[in-house]
VOGU-3710 file (C-alpha; in Angstrom, 3 decimals, decimal comma):
1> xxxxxxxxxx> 123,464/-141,526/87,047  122,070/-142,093/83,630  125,510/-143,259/82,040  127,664/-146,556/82,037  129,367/-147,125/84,864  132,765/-147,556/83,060  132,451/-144,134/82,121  131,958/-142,873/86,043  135,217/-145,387/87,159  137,015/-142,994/85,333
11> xxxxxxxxxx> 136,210/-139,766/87,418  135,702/-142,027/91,032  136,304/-138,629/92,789  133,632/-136,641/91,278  131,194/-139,595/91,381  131,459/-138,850/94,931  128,987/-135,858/94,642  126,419/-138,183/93,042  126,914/-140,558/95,794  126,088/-138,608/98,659
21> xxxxxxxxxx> 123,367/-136,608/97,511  119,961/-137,144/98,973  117,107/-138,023/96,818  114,424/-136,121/99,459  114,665/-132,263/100,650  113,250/-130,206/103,163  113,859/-127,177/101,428  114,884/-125,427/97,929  116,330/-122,334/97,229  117,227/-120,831/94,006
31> xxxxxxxxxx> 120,214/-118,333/94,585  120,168/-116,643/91,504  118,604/-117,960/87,831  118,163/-116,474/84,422  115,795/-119,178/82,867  117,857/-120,500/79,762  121,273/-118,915/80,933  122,067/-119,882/84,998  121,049/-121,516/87,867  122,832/-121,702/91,224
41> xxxxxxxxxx> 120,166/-123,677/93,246  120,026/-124,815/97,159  118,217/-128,130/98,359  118,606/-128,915/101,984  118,596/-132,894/103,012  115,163/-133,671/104,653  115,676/-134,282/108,924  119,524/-132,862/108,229  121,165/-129,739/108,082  123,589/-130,850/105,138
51> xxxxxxxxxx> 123,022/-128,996/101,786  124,091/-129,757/98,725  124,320/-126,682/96,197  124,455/-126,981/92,270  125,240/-124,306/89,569  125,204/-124,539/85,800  125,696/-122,041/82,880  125,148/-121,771/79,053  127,971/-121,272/77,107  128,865/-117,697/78,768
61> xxxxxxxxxx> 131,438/-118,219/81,432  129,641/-116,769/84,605  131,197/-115,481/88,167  128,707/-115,607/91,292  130,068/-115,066/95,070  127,561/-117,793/96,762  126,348/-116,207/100,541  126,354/-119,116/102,964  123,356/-117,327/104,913  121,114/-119,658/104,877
71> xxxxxxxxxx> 123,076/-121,978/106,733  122,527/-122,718/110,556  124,005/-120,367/112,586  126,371/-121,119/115,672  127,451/-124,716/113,121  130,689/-125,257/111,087  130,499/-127,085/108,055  133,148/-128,780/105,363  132,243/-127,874/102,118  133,422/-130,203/99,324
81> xxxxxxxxxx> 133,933/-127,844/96,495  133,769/-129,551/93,005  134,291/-127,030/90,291  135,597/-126,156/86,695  139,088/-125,599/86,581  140,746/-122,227/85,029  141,199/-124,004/81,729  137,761/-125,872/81,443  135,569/-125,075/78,263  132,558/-127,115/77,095
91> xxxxxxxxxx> 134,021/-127,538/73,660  137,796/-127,525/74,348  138,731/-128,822/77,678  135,328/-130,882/79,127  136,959/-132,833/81,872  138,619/-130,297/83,444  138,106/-130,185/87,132  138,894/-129,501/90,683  137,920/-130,700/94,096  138,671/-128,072/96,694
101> xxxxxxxxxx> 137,484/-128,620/100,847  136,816/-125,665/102,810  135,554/-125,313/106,405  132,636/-123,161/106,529  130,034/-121,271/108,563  126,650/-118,925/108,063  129,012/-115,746/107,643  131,431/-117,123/104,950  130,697/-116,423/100,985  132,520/-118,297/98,433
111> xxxxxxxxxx> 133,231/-116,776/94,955  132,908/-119,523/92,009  133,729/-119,521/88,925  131,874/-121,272/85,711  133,693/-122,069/82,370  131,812/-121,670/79,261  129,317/-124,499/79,132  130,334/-125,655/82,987  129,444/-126,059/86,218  129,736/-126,474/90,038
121> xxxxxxxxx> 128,431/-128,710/92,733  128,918/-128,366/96,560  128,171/-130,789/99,286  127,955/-128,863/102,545  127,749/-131,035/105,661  128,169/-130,289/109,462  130,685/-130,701/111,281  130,334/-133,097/114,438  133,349/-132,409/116,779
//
């Protein structure tokens, strides 16, 4: 986190993606990319099978349905979902976000949405039961 910490105290709840990501992977996987336009990219925790997913776009709103297939199969994960909300904008609305859980497995696609200028991170960990 490269910013002042009285800045992050303000959005506690999406600090929590910071927080929990790794700083070592096993594996990488770029979804889909346009160099200077998109990314969605996949990094999978080393000795886990937790992935954490991150997606940014220019200023061109973007829609992408993300395919959970490279998950492991026959394992249910909780995705923590944090995402622009319908009214973010780079230039208009910044701060505008959601957090969103979902329970998850190798089958499942999500379909996210990116606001002009925005984002979306994912933090996709197994479920122990």
């Amino acid at each position: 986190a490269a910013d002042l910490p009285e800045n992050y105290e303000k959005y506690a709840d999406a600090f929590q993606f910071i927080k929990d990501v790794p700083t070592d992977w096993d594996s990488t996987i770029v979804l889909d990319a346009e160099p200077g336009d998109y990314i969605y990219l996949a990094r999978k925790e080393k000795n886990s099978i937790n992935w954490f997913i991150g997606a940014i776009t220019d200023e061109k709103a973007r829609d992408y349905t993300i395919a959970f297939d490279f998950l492991q199969a026959n394992k249910k994960y909780l995705a923590t979902i944090y995402r622009d909300s319908e009214t973010a904008d780079w230039e208009k609305n910044p701060m505008d976000y959601k957090i969103d859980q979902k329970k998850i497995n190798k089958k499942d696609k999500l379909k996210i949405h990116l606001a002009p200028g925005g984002g979306c991170a994912i933090s996709i960990k197994e479920i122990i039961e």
